[in-house]
Backbone as CSV, one residue per row, in Angstrom:
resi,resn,N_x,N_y,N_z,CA_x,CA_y,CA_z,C_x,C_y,C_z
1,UNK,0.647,-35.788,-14.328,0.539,-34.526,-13.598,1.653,-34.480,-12.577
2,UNK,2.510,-33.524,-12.697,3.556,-33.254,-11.612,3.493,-31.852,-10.697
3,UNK,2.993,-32.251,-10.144,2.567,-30.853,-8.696,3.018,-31.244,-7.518
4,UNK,3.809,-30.742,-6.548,3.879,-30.557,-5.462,2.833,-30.054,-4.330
5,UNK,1.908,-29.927,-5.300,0.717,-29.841,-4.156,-0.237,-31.225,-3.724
6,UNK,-0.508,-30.652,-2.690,-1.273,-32.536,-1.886,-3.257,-31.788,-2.716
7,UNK,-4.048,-32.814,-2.906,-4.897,-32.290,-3.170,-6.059,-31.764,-2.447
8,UNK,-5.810,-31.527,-0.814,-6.105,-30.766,0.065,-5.536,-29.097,-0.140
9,UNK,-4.542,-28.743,-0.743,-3.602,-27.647,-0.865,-4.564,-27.238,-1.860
10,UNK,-4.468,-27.794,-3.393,-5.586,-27.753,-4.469,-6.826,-27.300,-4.394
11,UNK,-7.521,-28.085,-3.271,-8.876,-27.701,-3.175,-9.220,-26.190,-2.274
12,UNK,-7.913,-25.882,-1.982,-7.726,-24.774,-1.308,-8.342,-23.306,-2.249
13,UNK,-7.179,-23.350,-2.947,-7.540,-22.734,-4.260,-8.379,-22.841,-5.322
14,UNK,-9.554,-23.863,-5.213,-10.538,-24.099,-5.725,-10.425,-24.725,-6.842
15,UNK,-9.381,-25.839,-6.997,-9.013,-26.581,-8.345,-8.384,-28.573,-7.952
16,UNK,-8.942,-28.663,-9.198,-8.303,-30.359,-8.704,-7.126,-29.932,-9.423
17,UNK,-6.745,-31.411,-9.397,-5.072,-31.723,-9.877,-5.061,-31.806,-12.153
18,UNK,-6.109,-32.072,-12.499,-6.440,-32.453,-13.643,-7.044,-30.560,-14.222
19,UNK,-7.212,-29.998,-13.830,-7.351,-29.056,-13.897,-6.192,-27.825,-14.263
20,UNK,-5.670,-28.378,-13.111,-3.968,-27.484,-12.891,-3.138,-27.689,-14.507
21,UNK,-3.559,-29.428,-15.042,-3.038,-29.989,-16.080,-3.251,-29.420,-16.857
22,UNK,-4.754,-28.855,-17.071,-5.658,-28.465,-18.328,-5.137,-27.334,-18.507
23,UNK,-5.021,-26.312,-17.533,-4.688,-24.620,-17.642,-3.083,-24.418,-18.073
24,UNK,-1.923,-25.462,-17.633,-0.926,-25.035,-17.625,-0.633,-25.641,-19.303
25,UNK,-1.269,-26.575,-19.865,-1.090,-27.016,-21.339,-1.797,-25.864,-22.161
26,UNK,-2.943,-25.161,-21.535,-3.494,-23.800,-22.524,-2.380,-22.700,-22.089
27,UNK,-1.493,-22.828,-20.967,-0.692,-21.408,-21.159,0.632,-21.758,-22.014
28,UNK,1.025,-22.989,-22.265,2.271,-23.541,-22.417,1.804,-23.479,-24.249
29,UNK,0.673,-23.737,-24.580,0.638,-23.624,-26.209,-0.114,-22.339,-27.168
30,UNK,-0.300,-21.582,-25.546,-0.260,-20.558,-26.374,-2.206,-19.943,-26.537
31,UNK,-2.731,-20.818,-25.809,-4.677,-20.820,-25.868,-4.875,-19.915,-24.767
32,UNK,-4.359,-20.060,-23.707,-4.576,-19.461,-22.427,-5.626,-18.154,-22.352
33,UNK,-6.359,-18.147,-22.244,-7.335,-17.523,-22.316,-7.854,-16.280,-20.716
34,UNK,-6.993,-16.950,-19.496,-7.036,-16.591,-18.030,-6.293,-15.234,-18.400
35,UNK,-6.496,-14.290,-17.100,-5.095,-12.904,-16.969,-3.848,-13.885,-16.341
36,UNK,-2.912,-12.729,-17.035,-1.463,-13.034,-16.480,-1.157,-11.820,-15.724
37,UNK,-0.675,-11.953,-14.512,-0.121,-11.114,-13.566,0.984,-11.345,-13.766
38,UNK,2.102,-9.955,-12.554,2.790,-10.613,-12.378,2.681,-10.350,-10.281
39,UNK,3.311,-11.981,-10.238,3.280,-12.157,-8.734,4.620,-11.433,-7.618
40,UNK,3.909,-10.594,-6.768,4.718,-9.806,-5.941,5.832,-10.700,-5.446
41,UNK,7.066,-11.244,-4.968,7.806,-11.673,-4.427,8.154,-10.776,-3.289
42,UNK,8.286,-12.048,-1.981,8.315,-11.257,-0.739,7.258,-10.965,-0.038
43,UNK,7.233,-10.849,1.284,6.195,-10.252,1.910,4.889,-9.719,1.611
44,UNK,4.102,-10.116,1.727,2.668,-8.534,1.341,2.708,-7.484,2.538
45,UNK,1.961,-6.697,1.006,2.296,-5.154,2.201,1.612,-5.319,3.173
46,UNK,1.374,-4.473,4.181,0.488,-4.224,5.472,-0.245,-3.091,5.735
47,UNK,0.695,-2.444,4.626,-0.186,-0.708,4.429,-0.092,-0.514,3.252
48,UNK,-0.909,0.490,2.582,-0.751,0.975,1.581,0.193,2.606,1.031
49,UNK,1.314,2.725,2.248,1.942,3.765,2.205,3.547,3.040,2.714
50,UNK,4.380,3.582,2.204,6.069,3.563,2.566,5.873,3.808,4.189
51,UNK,6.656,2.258,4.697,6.972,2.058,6.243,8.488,2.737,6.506
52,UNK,7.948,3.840,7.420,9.685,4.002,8.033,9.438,3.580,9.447
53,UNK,11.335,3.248,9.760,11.947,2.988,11.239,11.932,4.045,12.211
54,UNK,11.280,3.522,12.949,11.293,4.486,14.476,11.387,3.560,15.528
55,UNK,12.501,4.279,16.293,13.436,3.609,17.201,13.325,4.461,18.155
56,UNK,13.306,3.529,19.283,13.138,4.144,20.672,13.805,3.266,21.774
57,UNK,13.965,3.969,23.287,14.785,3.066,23.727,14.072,3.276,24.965
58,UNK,14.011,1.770,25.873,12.648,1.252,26.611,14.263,0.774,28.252
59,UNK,13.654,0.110,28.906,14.112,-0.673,29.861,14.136,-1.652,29.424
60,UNK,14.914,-2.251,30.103,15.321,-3.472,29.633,14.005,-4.749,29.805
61,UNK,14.132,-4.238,31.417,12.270,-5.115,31.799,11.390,-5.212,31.045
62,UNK,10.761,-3.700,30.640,9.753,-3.887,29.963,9.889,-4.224,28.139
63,UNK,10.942,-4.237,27.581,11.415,-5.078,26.526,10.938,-6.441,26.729
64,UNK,11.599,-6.707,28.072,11.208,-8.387,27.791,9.750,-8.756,27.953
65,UNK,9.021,-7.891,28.483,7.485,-7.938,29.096,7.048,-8.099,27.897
66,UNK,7.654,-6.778,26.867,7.297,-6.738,25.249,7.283,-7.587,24.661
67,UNK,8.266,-8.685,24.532,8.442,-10.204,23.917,7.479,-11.141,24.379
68,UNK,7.443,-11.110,25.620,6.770,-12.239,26.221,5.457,-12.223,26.018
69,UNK,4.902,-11.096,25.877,3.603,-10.555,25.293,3.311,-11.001,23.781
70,UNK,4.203,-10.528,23.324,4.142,-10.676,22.034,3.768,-12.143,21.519
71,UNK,4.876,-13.040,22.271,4.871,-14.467,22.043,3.528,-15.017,22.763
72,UNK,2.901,-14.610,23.537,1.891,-14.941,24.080,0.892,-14.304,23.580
73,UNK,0.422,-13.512,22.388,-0.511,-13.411,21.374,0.141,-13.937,20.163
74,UNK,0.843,-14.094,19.616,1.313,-14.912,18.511,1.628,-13.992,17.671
75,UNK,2.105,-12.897,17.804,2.549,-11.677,17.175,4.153,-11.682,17.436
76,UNK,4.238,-10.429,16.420,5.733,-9.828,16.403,5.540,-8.903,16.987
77,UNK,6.354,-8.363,17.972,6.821,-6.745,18.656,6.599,-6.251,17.480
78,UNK,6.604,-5.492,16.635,6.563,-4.883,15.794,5.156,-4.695,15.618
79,UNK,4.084,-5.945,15.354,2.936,-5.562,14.841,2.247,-5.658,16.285
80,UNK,2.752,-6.060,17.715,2.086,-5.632,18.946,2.560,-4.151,18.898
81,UNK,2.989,-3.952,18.437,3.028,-2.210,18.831,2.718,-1.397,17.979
82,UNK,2.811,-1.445,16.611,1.861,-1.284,15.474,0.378,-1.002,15.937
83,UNK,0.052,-2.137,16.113,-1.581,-1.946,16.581,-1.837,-1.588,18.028
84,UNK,-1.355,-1.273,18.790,-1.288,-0.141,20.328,-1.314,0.787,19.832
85,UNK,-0.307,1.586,18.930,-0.521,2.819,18.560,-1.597,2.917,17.678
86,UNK,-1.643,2.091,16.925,-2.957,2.722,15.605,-4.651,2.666,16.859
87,UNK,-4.471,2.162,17.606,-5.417,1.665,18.691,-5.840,3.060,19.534
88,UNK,-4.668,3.822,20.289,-4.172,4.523,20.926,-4.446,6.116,19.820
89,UNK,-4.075,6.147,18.747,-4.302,7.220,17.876,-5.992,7.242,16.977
90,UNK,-6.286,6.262,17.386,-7.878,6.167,17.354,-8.493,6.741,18.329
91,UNK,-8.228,6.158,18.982,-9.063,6.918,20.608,-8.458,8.377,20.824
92,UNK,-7.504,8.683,20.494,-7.634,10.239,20.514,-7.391,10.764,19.336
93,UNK,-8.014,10.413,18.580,-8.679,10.997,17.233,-7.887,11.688,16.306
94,UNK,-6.400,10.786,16.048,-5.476,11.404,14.895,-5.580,10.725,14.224
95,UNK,-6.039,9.313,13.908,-5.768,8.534,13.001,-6.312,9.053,11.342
């Protein structure tokens, strides 16, 4: 068996290592019996609609307030402000 996965990673996904063996010899001869997808490359979405850029221009201060925030919830500026507005357009009832 040659996997790069530790079998903590494995049990993640709900499979041993002898397993991984069993499924990839039924897809390799042709038995495979599982669905075949195909796997998204890149990011997953976050919405289910086309993201556009909106750009705005702040102080410099409160930019950095923005970061420091950000880094101090473990977020990106992007999705701290993402969710202010979707937050913000809830409470006054456009969402």
């Amino acid at each position: 068996m040659n996997t790069d996965m530790t079998p903590e990673e494995l049990a993640r996904w709900g499979l041993a290592a002898d397993q991984i063996e069993s499924i990839a010899q039924e897809f390799e001869n042709g038995t495979w019996k599982g669905p075949v997808r195909r796997v998204p490359i890149g990011r997953p979405r976050i919405f289910d609609e086309e993201l556009v850029t909106v750009s705005f221009r702040m102080p410099k201060s409160r930019a950095l307030a923005l970061r420091q925030l950000a880094q101090k919830l473990g977020r990106s500026r992007s999705t701290l402000i993402r969710s202010t507005l979707e937050d913000l357009l809830a409470k006054e009832s456009f969402a």
